[in-house]
Structure formats: C-alpha cells, structure tokens
C-alpha positions in Angstrom: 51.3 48.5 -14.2 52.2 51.5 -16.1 51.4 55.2 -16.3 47.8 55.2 -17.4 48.2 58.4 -19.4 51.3 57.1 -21.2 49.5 54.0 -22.3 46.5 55.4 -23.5 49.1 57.5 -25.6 50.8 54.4 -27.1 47.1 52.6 -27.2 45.7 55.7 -29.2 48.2 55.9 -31.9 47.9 51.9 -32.5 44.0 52.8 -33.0 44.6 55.6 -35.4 47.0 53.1 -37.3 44.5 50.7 -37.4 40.6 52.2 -37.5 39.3 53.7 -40.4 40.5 57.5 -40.3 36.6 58.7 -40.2 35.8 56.6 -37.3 39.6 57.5 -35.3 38.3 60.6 -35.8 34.7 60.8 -34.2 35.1 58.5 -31.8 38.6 57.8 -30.5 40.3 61.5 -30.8 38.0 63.6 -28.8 38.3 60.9 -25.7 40.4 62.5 -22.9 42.8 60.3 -20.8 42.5 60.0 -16.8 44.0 58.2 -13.7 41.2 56.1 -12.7 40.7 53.8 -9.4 43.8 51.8 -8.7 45.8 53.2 -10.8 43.3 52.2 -14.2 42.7 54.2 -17.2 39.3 56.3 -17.7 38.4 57.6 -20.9 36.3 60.9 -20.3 33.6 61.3 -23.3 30.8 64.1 -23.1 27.4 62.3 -23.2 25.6 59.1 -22.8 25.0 58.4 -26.2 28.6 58.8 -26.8 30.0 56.5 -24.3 27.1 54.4 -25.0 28.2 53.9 -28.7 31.7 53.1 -27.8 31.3 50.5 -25.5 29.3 48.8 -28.1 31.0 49.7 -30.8 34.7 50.2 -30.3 35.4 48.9 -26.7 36.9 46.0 -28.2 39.3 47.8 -30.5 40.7 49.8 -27.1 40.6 46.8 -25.5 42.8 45.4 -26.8 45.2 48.3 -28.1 45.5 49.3 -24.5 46.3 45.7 -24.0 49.1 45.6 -26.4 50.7 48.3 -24.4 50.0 47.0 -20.8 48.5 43.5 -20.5 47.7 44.2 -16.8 45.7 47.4 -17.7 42.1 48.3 -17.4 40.0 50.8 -18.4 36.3 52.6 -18.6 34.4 55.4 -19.4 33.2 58.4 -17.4 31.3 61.5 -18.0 33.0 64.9 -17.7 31.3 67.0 -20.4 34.7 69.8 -19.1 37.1 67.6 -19.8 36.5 67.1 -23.0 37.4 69.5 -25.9 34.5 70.4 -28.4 34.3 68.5 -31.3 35.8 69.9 -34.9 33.7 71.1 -36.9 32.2 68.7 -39.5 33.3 68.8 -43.0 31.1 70.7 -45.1 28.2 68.9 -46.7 28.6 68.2 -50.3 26.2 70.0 -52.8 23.6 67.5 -53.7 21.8 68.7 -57.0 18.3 66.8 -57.7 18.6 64.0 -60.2 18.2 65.1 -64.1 15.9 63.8 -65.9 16.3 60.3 -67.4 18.0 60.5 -70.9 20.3 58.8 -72.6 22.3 61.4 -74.3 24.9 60.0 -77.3 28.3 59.3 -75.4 26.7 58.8 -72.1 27.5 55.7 -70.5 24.1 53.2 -70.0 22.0 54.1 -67.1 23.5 57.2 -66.1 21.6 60.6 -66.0 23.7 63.4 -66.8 25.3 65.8 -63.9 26.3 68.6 -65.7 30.3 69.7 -67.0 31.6 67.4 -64.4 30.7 64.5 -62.0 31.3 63.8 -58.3 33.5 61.8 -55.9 32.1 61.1 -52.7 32.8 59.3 -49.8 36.4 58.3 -49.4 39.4 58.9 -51.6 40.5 56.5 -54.6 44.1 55.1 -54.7 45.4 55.7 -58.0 47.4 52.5 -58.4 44.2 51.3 -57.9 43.6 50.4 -61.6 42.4 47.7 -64.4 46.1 48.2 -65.9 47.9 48.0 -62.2 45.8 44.7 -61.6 48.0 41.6 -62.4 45.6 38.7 -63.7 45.5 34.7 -62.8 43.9 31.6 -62.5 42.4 32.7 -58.7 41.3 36.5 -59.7 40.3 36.2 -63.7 36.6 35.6 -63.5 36.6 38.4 -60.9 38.4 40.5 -63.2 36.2 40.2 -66.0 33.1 40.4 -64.2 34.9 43.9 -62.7 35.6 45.1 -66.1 31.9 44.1 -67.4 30.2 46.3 -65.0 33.0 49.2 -65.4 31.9 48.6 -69.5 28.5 48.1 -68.9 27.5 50.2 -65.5 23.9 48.8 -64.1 24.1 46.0 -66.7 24.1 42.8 -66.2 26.4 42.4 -63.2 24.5 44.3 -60.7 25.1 44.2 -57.9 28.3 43.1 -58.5 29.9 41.2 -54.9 33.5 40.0 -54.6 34.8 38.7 -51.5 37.8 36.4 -50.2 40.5 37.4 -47.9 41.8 40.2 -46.9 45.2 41.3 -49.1 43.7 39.7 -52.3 42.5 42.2 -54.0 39.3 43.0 -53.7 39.3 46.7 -52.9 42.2 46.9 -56.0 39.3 46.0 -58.6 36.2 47.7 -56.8 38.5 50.8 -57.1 39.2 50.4 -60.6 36.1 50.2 -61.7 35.3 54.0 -60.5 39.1 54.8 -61.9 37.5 53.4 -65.5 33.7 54.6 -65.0 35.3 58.0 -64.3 37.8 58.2 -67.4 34.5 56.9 -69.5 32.4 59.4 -68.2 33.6 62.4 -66.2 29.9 63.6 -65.5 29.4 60.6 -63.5 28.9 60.7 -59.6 30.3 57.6 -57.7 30.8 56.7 -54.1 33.2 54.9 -52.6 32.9 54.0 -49.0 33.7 51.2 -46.1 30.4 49.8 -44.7 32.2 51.1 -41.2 32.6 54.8 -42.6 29.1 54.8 -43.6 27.8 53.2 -40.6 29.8 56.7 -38.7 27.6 58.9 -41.5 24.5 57.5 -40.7 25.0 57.6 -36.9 26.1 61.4 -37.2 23.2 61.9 -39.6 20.9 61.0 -37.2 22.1 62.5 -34.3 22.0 65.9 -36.5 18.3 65.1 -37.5 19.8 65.6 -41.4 18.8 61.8 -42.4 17.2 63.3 -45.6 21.1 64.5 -46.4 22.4 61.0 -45.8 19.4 59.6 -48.0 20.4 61.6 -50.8 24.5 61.5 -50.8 23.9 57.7 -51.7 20.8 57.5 -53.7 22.0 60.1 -56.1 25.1 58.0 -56.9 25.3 56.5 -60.7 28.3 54.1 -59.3 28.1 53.1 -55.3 30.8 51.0 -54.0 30.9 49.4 -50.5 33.6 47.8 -48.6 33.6 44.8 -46.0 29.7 44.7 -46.2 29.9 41.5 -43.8 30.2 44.5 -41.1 26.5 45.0 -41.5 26.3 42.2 -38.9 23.7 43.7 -36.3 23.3 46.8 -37.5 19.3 46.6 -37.5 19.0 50.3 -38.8 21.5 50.6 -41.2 20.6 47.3 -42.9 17.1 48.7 -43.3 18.7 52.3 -44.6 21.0 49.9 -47.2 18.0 47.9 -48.3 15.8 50.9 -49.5 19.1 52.4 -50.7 19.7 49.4 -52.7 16.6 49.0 -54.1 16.7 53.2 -55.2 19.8 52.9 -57.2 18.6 49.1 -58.8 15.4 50.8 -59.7 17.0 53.4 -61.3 19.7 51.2 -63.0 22.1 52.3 -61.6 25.7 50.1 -60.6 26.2 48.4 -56.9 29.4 47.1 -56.1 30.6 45.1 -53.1 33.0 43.6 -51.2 33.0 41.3 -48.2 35.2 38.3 -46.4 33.2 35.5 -46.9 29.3 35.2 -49.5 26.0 37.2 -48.4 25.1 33.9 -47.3 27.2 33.3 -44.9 27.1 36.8 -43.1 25.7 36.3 -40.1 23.0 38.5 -38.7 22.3 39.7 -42.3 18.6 40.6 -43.4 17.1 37.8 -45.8 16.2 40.5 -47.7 19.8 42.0 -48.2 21.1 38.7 -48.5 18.4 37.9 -51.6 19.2 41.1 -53.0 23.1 40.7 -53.0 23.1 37.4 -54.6 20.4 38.4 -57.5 23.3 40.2 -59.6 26.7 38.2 -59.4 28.5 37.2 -56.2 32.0 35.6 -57.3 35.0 35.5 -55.2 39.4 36.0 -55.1 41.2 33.2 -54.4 45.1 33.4 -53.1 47.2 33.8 -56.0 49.1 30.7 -57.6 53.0 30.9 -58.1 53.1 32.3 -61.5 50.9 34.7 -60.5 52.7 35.8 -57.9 55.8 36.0 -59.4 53.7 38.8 -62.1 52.8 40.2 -59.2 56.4 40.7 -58.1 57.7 41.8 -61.5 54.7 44.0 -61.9 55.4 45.7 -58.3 59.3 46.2 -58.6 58.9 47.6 -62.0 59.7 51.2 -60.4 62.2 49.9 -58.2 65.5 51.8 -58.4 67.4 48.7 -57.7 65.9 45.5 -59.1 66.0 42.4 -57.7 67.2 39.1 -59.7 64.2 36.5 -60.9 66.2 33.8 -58.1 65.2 36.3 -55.0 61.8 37.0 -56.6 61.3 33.2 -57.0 62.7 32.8 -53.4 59.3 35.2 -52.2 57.0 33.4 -54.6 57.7 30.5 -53.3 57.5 31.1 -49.4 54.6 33.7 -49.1 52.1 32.2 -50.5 48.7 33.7 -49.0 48.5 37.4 -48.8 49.3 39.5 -52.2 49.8 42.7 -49.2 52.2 40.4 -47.3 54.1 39.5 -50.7 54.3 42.9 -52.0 55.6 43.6 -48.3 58.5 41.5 -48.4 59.1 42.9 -51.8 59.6 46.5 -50.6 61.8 45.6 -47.3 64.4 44.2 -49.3 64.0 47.1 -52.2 64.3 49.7 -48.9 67.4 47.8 -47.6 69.2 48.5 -50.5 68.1 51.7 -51.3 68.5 52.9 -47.4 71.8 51.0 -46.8 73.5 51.3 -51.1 74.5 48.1 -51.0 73.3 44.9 -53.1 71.3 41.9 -51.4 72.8 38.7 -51.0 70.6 35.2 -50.7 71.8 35.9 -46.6 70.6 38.9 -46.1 67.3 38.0 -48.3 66.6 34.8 -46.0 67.5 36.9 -42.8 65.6 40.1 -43.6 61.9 37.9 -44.8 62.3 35.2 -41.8 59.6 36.9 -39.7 57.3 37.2 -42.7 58.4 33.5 -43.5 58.2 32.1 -40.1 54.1 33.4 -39.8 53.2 32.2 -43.4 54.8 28.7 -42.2 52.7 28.9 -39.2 48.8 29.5 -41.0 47.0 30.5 -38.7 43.6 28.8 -37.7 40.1 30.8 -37.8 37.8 30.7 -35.2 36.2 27.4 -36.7 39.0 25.3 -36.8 39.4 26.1 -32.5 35.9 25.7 -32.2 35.9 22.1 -34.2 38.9 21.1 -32.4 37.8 22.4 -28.8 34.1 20.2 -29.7 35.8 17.5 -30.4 38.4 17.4 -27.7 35.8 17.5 -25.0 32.9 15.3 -26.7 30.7 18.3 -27.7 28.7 19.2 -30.4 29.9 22.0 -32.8 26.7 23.7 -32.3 27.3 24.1 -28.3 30.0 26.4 -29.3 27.1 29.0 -30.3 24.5 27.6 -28.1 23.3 29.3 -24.7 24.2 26.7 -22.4 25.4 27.7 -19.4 26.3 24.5 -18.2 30.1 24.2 -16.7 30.7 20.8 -19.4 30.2 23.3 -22.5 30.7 26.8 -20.5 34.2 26.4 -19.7 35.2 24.5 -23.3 33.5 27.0 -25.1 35.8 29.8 -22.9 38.8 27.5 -23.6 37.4 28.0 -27.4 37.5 32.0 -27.2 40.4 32.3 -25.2 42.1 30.5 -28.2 40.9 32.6 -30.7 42.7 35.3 -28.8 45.7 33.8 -28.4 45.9 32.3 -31.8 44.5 34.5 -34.4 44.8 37.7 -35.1 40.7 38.3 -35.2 39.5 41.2 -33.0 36.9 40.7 -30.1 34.4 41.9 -31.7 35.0 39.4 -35.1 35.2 36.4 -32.0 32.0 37.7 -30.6 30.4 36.9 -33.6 31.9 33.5 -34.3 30.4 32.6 -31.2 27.6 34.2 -31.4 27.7 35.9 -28.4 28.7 39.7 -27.1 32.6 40.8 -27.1 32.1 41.5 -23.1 31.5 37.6 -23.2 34.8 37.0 -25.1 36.7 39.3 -22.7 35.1 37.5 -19.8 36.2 34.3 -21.4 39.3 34.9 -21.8 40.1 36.9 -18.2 38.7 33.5 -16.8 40.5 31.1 -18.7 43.5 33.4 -17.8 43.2 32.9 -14.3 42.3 29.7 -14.4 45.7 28.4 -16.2 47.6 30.3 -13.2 46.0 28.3 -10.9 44.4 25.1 -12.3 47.6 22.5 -13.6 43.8 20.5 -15.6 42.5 23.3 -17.2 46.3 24.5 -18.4 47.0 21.4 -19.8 43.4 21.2 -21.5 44.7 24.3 -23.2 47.8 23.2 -24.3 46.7 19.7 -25.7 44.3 21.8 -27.7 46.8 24.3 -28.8 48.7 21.2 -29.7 45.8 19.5 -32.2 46.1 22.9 -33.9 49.2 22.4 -34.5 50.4 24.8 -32.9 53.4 25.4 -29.6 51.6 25.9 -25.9 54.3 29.0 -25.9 52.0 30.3 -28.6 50.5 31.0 -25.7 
C-alpha cells in the first residue's frame, strides 16, 4: 500500500480534472490529507455538516479517484477544525437590481423586461465556439437545432421550456450555449444564466448555510434566459427540486425562457417530482442522436478548418468511419493526429494514423454496456426477475446476483458509484459493499468467479475485462 499523503495527492488532482470547478473547490480543496489507522487515508474537514455532505455527496467520487491510484487504499473522514485552513473568501455577490416594470419597448426581444445599458452573465462562463454558426447540422441533431434556434428567436415562446438530452459528447451543452451566444448578440440588456444542476445544487447548499436564501431566490428568478445542465442530477435532491419548481414556475409566469439538458427524458429520471417532471415535458422535450457518417465527416472538416496542417479527406474518412458514437471522442482523435504533426513537423502516414487512434478505436469497437444491459443479463443468467435487481430482497438467490450485477457495472462501465447507486436503486455505500464482496469472493470462491466470468462473457465482453 502506498504513501497515503502521496495518493491523496494524485487522487486530488484526478478530482479537480474531473468535478465541476465550483464543487472541487468547496468541497474537495479545503480537505487536509492524514495517515490514518493501518496505514489508511483520513481526510480532515472542520464540521459535521461538512463531512456529513461529503460522504453523501462526493464519497463516491474520492472513492474511487483514490482507487485509481491505490486499489488496496482506504479512506475516511475526521474532525480537526486545526488542521484545516479557513475557507477563501466567497466571490462577491452579484448586484441584483429589482425587476423593471413589464414593457415591451421597440427592439426588445419578446418577454424580456429591460435591465438598463447592459445585461448580465451569471452563473458559469460561456464557451465561445459555442455557437449556432460552430454547430455542424444532420439528420440526428436538426430538429434539435431548429427547436434551439426557435427559442434563441423567439425567447419564452413557444418552446418553453425547451429540454434536449442524449448522450454525453453530442452536443447538447454546444446548442444550450448558443442560444445565450444569440439571445445576447440580439439583446445586450438581457440577463441570462448558465449553470450545471451540480453548481447550483453547491449555491443553494452555501446559500443556506449563510441564511442568504432570499439572494439565491433572486440570482435565478430575475433571469430573462435560464439554462441548466444534466438536470437528471436532481435525483434525490428533495429541497432543491422544491426550490427549482417555484423557480420554474416564476420565470414561466413571467414569460420568460427555460432551457435544459439531461441524459435521458424527464420521464425517465428517477426520483424526479411529478410535478417537475409535468412541468418539463409541457414545453418541448426532443433529443441528440449520435451523428451519422456524413455528419461526421462535417464535423471533421468543420473542426480542422483552423488546423495548420490539414489532413487528407482518406484519413478524415478513416475517423468517420471507426468512431462512430461520441462527437468529443471524434474531435479528439482529430486533434492527436493535428498535434503529432504540428509537435513532431512531420506529415502523417495511414501507419502512424492507424497506430496513433488504436486506443480510441479499440474502446469504440468494444461499446460498452449500461447498467441495464448487466442487470438484464445478470436476471436472466440466474432465473430472476429484472425488477429483483431494484427490489429489497435480501435473500442470498437475488442478494448475491444483484452484487455480481453492481460489481459489473464497476468493472465494465465507466459510470460512477453514485450513477450505479441509482440504477439499482439503492445507496453508493451498497454498491461499494457489493463490489468489496464480490471482490473477495472471486479470490476465494472458483463458483462465484466463474458466475462472473460467464456473465462477463454474455456481454460480450473478455473475463480479463476484469
């Protein structure tokens, strides 16, 4: 086992890489790295409520970034209020001037009440390739597209709210985000938010814990364009689903546009208020689908536009045709071989194309299964219903399948514990549990190993998966 200080050091930087920077921030900075018993890590943090939020929040996340580092590494909390530094000071709070009074005023985009010389960006920073004109159009992303450009046209029209979700790398943030790029250029007075539902979910908690809810109230219900990221994470969240709802029904009243994204429809969120899920499918819930070849061979051309060394249309096809999913993983292989050349000055050949994208190649080959196909595939392998994957029995005929079933969702996907958790309905302690267990038991037990692997097999995937 290694140096618990020097793991957390490793684990801490994977977090920053991979959290959203307000929550690194808050939560995972200020935590102070010790030697615990036998040689485990402790994480000092400087009051209950604190340590109390993390565990249920983010113990996942350091799970299993401190797992990365040191499979055979443990860790926990403990309370030393001297060990650890005093938080930053917050940012300052923005200026939050009382709505005008409602008038349309010639020039002014529908439903928005003037702000004065100039308007507002709040929340989190815009990317500014993030545009309608940067946005390359098909078959799986047109209807989405339009219905974008309608409500940056037409702002708490027709299309409101406005939800587009799909997988991740598709593009949803892309057209959320140039929507406020286009409401902006329209109309300069105009105040829009951007923010991920986890980002907000930090505001609100801080908000609280300051006794300024009144603040938080107002930095979202004075907004003429709100736009919210990965709304599925609202999973839970009793509170803040109760804070969105009268938020959401404020700015509707009022006209004003809603715009959303998610992984899969309000539908099919689990743990999401009926009321929530009524009000996010009133306006227009569409979806992104992966892009088709010619699409992605657009979005190729589009991308190496400002490449100093072009690649021919063969090596773009070559990329079209093998990474097929992910328009992030696409544009990825796209700017390894562009930084080859540039870094090294010499020209790609088909070798050194094939040899350089082989990893990316290799993972789009093997698709990787979600936590449903497992679960399906674990029921079926042991004569269980797909509902016993979810249920509460404790019984060791579905307990130790349904471990088998979590334990390969680790292994096999790339979901964190928390995202398992709630495919299966349970906590991510559960999943951890599961998984230790299942661990062990494979060491040990030549049956349950070999369950594993025949299972790991009907996905179709190698036991050194693994």
């Amino acid at each position: 086992m290694n140096n618990p200080l020097s793991v957390w050091e490793t684990a801490r930087a994977r977090l920053g890489a991979t959290l959203d920077p307000d929550t690194f921030s808050r939560w995972i900075a200020p935590l102070v790295p010790m030697e615990g018993e036998g040689g485990s890590l402790a994480l000092a943090v400087g009051d209950d409520f604190t340590k109390l939020w993390i565990k249920n929040n983010y113990d996942g996340y350091i799970d299993d970034a401190v797992r990365s580092v040191d499979p055979e590494m443990t860790h926990d909390f403990t309370f030393r209020p001297d060990a650890v530094p005093p938080p930053p000071d917050p940012p300052p709070e923005p200026t939050l001037s009382a709505p005008a009074p409602r008038r349309e005023e010639s020039g002014s985009a529908p439903g928005f009440s003037p702000r004065g010389p100039a308007g507002e960006l709040r929340g989190m920073p815009l990317d500014p390739n993030f545009t309608f004109e940067n946005f390359v159009q098909g078959p799986s992303n047109s209807f989405a597209h339009a219905a974008a450009a309608q409500a940056a046209a037409n702002p708490g029209g027709v299309y409101n709210p406005l939800l587009i979700y799909g997988d991740t790398g598709l593009g949803k943030t892309h057209l959320m985000q140039a929507v406020a790029h286009a409401v902006h250029v329209r109309d300069a007075r105009a105040t829009i938010v951007y923010i991920t539902l986890e980002a907000m979910l930090n505001d609100f908690i801080e908000s609280i814990r300051a006794g300024r809810s009144a603040e938080f109230r107002a930095r979202y219900r004075h907004a003429d364009l709100l736009l919210v990221d990965d709304v599925q994470f609202l999973t839970g969240k009793t509170a803040l689903q109760e804070e969105f709802f009268n938020t959401f029904n404020a700015l509707q009243n009022e006209h004003r546009q809603i715009i959303l994204t998610s992984d899969r429809p309000p539908n099919k969120i689990q743990g999401l208020d009926d009321r929530l899920v009524s009000r996010f499918q009133q306006g227009l819930v569409t979806d992104i689908q992966s892009p088709d070849y010619a699409t992605r061979m657009a979005i190729l051309k589009s991308k190496q536009a400002t490449a100093s060394m072009p690649l021919p249309d063969e090596y773009l096809s070559y990329i079209a045709e093998n990474i097929t999913s992910n328009v992030r993983q696409l544009e990825g292989a796209l700017t390894r071989l562009v930084c080859y050349q540039n870094l090294l000055g010499k020209p790609i050949t088909r070798e050194i194309m094939v040899e350089q994208l082989r990893g990316a190649i290799d993972r789009e080959a093997r698709a990787e299964p979600t936590c449903q196909d497992i679960q399906r595939v674990v029921a079926e392998q042991f004569d269980l219903r797909l509902s016993d994957m979810t249920s509460r029995d404790r019984s060791q005929n579905v307990a130790l399948p349904r471990q088998i079933a979590m334990y390969l969702c680790r292994a096999l996907t790339r979901r964190s514990l928390p995202e398992i958790a709630r495919a299966f309905d349970k906590t991510h302690a559960t999943v951890v549990h599961a998984c230790k267990t299942v661990h062990g038991r494979m060491e040990t037990d030549h049956a349950v190993r070999s369950q594993v692997e025949t299972a790991c097999a009907k996905l179709g995937r190698d036991p050194s998966d693994i």
